[in-house]
N, C-alpha and C positions, 0 to 999 in steps of 0.2 A: 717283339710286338711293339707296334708306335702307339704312344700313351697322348696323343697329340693330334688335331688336326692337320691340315694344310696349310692354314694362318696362325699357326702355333698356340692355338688355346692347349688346353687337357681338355681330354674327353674323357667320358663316363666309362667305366665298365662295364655299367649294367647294359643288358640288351635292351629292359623296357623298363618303364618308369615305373616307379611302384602304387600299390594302389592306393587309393585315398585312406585316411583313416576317420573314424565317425567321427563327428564334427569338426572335419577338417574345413571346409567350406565356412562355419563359422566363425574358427579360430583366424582363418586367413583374412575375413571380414573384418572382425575386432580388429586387430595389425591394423590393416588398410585404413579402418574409422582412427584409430590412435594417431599412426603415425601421418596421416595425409592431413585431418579434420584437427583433432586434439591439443598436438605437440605445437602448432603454427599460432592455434589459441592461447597456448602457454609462452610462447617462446617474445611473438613478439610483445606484449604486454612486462614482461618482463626487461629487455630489453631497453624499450623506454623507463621501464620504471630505475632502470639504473641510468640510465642518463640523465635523468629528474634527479635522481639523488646528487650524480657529481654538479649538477649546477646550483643545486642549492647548497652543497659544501663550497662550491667556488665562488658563491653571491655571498656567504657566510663568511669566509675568509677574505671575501673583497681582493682573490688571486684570477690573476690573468688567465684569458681561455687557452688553451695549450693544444688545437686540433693537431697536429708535426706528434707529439706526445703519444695520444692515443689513437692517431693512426700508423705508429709506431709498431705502439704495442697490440693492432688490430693483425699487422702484417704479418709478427714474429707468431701472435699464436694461430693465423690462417694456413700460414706456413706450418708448425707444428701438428697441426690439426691434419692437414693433408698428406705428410709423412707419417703420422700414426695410422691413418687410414687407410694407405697402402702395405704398411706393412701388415696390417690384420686383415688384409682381404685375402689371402689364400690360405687364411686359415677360417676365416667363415664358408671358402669356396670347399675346403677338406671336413669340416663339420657338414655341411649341408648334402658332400658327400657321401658321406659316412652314416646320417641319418636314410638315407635313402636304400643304400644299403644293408641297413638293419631290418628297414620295415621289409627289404625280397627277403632276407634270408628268416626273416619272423613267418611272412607269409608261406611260402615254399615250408616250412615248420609244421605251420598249422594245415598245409595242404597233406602233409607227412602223417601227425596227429589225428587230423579225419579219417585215414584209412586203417587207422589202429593201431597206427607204431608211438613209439612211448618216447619224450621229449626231456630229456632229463639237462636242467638248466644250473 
């Protein structure tokens, strides 16, 4: 059996997607608000606030600005950053699998358990 499309993703096993679970709509929401609204709030403020600190240590030290330096070390950890995050994307891709697949086989469960049969976990 081919585990793959015709563009060579992985495909799913499942026939159908699974179904929602209660406040999934909100759980995906909150995500959304954090990571799109929240993290950009935090991220860049922060940021600056680290470049304000190396220029007040570099006006403190009366040491020359060094841009070669820390776009240096911008590149090495953009670069490492981008290698780390390919190698964990198919293992979020096999988690997200795997979650999807718990909740058919919970629900097909509980459709089992409705009709009287006995669930032993």
């Amino acid at each position: 059996m081919n585990d793959q499309t015709s563009d060579g993703k992985a495909r799913s096993p499942l026939k159908e997607a699974p179904l929602r679970v209660p406040g999934q709509s909100l759980d995906d929401e909150r995500d959304r608000l954090v990571d799109d609204v929240v993290l950009p709030y935090l991220l860049f403020p922060t940021v600056f606030w680290m470049l304000a600190l190396i220029e007040w240590l570099l006006s403190v030290q009366r040491a020359p600005h060094q841009p070669k330096l820390f776009a240096a070390v911008a590149l090495i950890l953009t670069a490492a950053a981008v290698w780390r995050i390919r190698r964990l994307w198919p293992q979020v891709r096999a988690l997200r699998q795997g979650r999807d697949g718990e909740r058919v086989v919970g629900q097909a469960l509980e459709e089992l358990r409705a009709d009287g049969a006995r669930v032993l976990g």
